[in-house]
N, C-alpha and C positions, 0 to 999 in steps of 0.2 A: 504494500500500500504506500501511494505517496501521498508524506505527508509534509507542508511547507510553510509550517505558522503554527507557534505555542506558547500559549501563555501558563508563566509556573511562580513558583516565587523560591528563593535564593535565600539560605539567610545562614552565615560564614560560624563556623565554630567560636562561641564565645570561649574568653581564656579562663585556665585556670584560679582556684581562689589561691591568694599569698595565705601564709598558715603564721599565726600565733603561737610561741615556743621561746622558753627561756633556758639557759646552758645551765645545769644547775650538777657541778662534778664534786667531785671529794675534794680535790686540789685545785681547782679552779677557783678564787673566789671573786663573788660579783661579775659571773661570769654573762649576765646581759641576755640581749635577746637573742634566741638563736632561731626563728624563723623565716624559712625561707620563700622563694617566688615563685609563682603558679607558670606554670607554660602557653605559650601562643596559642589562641584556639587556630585553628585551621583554614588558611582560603581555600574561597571554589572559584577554579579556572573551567577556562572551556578551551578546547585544544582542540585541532583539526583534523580530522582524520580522513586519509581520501578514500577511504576503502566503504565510506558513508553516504550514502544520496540522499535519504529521506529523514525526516526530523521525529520517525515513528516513533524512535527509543524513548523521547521526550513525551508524547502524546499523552499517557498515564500516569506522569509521575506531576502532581500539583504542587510537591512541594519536595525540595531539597538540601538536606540540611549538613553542616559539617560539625565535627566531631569535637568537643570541648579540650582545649587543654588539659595537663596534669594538674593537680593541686599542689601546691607547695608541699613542705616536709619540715620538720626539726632537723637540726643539724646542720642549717641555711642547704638542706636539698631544693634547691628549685625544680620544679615539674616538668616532666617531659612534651615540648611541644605537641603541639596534633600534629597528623601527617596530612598534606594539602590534598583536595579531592579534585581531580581532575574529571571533567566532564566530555565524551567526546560529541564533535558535533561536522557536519559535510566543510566543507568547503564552501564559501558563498554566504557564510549564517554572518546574521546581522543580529545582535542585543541592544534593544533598547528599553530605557527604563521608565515601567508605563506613571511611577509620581512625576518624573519632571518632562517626560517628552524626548528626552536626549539620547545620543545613540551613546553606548558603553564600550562596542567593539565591532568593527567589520570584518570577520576574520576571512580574506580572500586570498590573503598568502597559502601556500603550501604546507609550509610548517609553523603557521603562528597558533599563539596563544596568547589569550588576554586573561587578567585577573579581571572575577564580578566583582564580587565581593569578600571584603577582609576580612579576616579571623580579628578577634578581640586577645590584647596584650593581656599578658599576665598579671594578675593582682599580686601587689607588695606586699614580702612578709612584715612582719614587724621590724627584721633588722634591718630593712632600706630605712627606715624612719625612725632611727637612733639618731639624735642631733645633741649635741654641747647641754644642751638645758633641756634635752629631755633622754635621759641616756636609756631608759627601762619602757618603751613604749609599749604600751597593752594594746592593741588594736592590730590590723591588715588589712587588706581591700581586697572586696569579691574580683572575681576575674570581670574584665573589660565586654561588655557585650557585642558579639560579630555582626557585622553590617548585616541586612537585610535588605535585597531587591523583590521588587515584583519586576517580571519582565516580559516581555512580548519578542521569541523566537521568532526572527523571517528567515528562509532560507532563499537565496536570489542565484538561482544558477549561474556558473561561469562559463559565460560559452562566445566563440571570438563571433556566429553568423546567430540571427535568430529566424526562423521563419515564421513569417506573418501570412493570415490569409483566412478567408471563409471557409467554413466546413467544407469536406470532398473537393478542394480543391485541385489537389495529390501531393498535399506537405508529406505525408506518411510514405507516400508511393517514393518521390525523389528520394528523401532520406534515408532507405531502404536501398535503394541504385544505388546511391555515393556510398554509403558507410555500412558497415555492418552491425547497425541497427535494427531492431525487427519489431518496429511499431504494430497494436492492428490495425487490419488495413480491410475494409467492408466497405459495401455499397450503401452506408446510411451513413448520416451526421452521427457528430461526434464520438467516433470509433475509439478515436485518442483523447484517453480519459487522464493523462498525467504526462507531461513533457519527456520527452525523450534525445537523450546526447548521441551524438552520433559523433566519430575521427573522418575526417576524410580527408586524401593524400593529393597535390596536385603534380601535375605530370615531373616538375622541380624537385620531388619529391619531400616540400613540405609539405607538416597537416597543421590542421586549424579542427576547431570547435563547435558544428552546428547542432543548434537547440530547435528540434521540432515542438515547436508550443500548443495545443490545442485549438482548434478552431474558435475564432472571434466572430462575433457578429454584431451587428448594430444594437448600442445599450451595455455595449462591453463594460465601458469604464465605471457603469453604474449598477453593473451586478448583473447584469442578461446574460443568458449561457452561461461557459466557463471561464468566460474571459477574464471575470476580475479576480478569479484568483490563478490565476498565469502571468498576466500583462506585469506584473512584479519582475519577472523573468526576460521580461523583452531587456529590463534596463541596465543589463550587465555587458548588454553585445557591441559591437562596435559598431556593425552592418550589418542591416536589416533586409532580408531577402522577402520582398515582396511576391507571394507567389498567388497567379490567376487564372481561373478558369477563363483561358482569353474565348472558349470556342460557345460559352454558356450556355452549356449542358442544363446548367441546373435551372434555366431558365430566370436567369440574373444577369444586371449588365456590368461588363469587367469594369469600366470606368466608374460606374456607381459605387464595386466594389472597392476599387482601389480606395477613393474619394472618403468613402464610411467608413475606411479600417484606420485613414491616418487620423480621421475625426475620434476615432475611440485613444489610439496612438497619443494625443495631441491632448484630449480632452484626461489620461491618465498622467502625463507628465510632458507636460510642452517640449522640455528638451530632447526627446526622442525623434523628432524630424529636423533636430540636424544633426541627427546621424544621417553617413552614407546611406542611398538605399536604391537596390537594385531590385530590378523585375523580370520575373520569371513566367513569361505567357509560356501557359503550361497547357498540356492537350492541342496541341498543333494539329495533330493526326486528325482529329474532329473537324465535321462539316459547319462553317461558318467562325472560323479561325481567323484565316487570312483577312475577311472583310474586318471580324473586330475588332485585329489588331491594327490594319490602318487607321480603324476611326479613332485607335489608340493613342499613336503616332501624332495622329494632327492634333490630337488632345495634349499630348505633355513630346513635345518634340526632343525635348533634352534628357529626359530619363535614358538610364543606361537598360536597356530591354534585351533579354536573351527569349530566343522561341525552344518551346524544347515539347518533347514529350516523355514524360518519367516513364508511364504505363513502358515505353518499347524502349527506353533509356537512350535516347538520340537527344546530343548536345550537351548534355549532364558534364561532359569533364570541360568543357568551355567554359562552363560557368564556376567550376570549382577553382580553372588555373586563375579568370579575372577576378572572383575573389578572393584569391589569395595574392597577389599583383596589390588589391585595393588594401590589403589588412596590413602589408606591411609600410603603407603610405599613413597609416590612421590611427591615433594616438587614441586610450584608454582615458575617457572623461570623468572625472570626480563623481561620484553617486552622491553625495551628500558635502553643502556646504562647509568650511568649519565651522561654522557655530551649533550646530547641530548633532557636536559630540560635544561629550565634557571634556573639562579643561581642568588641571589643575593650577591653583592662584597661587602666581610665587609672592606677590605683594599686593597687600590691602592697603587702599587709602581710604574709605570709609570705614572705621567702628562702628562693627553692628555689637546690638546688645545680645548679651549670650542667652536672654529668658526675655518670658513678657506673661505678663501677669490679667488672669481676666475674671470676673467677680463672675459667679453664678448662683443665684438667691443668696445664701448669707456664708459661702465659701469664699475665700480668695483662692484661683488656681494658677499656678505655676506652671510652666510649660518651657519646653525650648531643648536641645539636644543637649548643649553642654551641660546643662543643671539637669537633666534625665540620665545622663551618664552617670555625673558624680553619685548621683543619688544612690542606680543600681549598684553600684562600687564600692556604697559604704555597709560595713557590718555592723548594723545598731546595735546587737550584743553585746557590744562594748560601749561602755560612758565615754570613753576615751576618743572613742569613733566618733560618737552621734555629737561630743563636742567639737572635733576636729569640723567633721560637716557645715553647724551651723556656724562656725569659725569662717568658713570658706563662702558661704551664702552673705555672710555681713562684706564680708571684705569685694563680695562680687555687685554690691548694691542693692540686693533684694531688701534689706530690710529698711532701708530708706526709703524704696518705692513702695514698698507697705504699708509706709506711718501716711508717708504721701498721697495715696489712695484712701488714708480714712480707719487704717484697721486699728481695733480697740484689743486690749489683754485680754484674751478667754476668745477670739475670733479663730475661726476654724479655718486650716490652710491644706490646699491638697496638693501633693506633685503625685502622678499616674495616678493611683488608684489606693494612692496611703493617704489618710488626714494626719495632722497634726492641728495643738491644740497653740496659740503666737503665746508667745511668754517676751519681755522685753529682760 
């Protein structure tokens, strides 16, 4: 089954917790804290594998998750890392992350791999947070929470020709002559129910890449037939082999069809007609050929037009030596803007605030990444901890924009899904 779009969600091994532990020997004296660091939880990459075409493996699985860190030890044992999870996925797979819209990785390389999401650092034993004036610290930090995506799999074939065209055209039939590919190939529409690659060699003895796409028809780019979930696959090719029932058979006329297919073309992503794009008046052998394709001719005089007939394989390798002539003149266009991946910030010139604060009946709530991290990180078990905490909430402004806001002693505060009770 091919399958070319999934949506899952990612969410990176949180690290292990740092451990609480004091050296306490015969001979030792005041031997201090001996607690030591939790291990890295785990990233999940996605790596490419070409031995893959369809995105089935992913289809069932809704959620993915990586392995936690070790927890720290006595004796300052820090914890053994997770092992990272490597994900395979075809060649061609795009990840984008469906909160902000942004692509994460285009992985079109051969042997790339991108990281989704990170594993969460290790929480601190107590003896990273031995300081001068605080030499015996009672407390550690839970392990670091792993990133979490949601994300929307595409998979965008790489292929260097695509073929375009209306049902029973003979995309299947041609692609079948040139390469050895073995689309089906029947006397009804849409035979070909998933794109099909084909190698094919020209007489120079290179080869190149053609994508038999399933048949398009008018309403493509809006979801009619199979079009809109194929036309994804036009936008990796360089050159677009227009291919047309010139002799219409099917009782269609070729220039209508040409004209409807670049409107669907056109109406999916504008910059797909300027790509190169050659036409393949196919069925020649058929009665009322010749006349079509003159009224063809005076209709678009500059198109590069091959006449062929796949059915009896006459002209087929003309067509493969000038597209391969054309491919190596034609450069490989950006799929995607840069701004349309993320970026890492090497320098910030606005200060943003790390929380923000919003009143819900007679709560004040808390919210914002860096103060949901600390939070899950701290071990309120400890007095030591939970005053370290609110140590680090004053200092970060919370409790200013509290007073600010209105809130009175005995006012109830909540971060996620914990209340606390404000004490000044």
């Amino acid at each position: 089954m091919f399958v070319d779009e999934v949506t899952l969600k990612i969410i990176a091994g949180s690290g292990g917790d740092g451990c609480t532990a004091f050296r306490r020997e015969k001979y030792v004296p005041l031997g201090g804290p001996y607690g030591g660091n939790g291990g890295d939880g785990s990233n999940v990459y996605f790596i490419v594998d070409t031995g893959l075409h369809t995105l089935l493996d992913l289809r069932y699985q809704k959620l993915i998750k990586g392995e936690k860190g070790e927890n720290g030890k006595g004796k300052n044992q820090q914890g053994k890392n997770a092992e990272d999870l490597y994900i395979k996925v075809p060649q061609g797979t795009i990840v984008t992350d469906l909160d902000t819209g942004l692509i994460i990785a285009d992985l079109k390389e051969k042997d790339s791999k991108a990281l989704i999401a990170k594993g969460g650092r290790g929480g601190r034993g107590n003896t990273a947070f031995k300081t001068h004036e605080n030499t015996a610290p009672n407390f550690s930090e839970n392990g670091e929470p792993g990133e979490v995506r949601n994300l929307k799999i595409e998979l965008k074939l790489l292929a260097d020709v695509g073929l375009v065209g209306f049902p029973s055209v003979g995309k299947s039939t041609f692609i079948s002559k040139v390469s050895r590919a073995k689309p089906k190939i029947a006397a009804y529409h849409f035979t070909t129910l998933s794109p099909n690659l084909g190698v094919v060699k020209a007489r120079n003895g290179h080869s190149f890449v053609i994508a038999d796409l399933p048949g398009l028809i008018e309403g493509a780019s809006q979801g009619e037939g199979l079009g809109d979930q194929f036309l994804r696959h036009i936008e990796r090719t360089k050159v677009i082999l227009h291919v047309l029932d010139i002799s219409g058979s099917e009782g269609r006329n070729p220039i209508e069809d040409y004209e409807k297919i670049n409107h669907e073309l056109e109406a999916f992503n504008p910059k797909l007609l300027k790509r190169p794009q050659v036409v393949l008046a196919n069925k020649m052998d058929l009665d009322g050929s010749e006349e079509n394709l003159s009224l063809f001719k005076q209709k678009y005089p500059n198109l590069k037009i091959f006449q062929v007939s796949a059915q009896e394989g006459k002209g087929l390798q003309d067509v493969i030596d000038y597209l391969d002539t054309l491919l190596e003149g034609t450069q490989e266009e950006a799929l995607y803007e840069e701004d349309a991946f993320e970026s890492h910030v090497l320098y910030t010139f606005k200060k943003e605030e790390p929380f923000t604060i919003t009143k819900e009946d007679d709560t004040y709530v808390i919210s914002g990444d860096k103060i949901e991290k600390l939070f899950k990180m701290t071990k309120f078990s400890s007095e030591e901890a939970a005053y370290r905490f609110a140590n680090k909430l004053r200092k970060m402004g919370i409790d200013d924009a509290l007073e600010k806001l209105g809130i009175e002693e005995g006012d109830m505060v909540r971060i996620l899904d914990y209340y606390f009770e404000y004490r000044k």
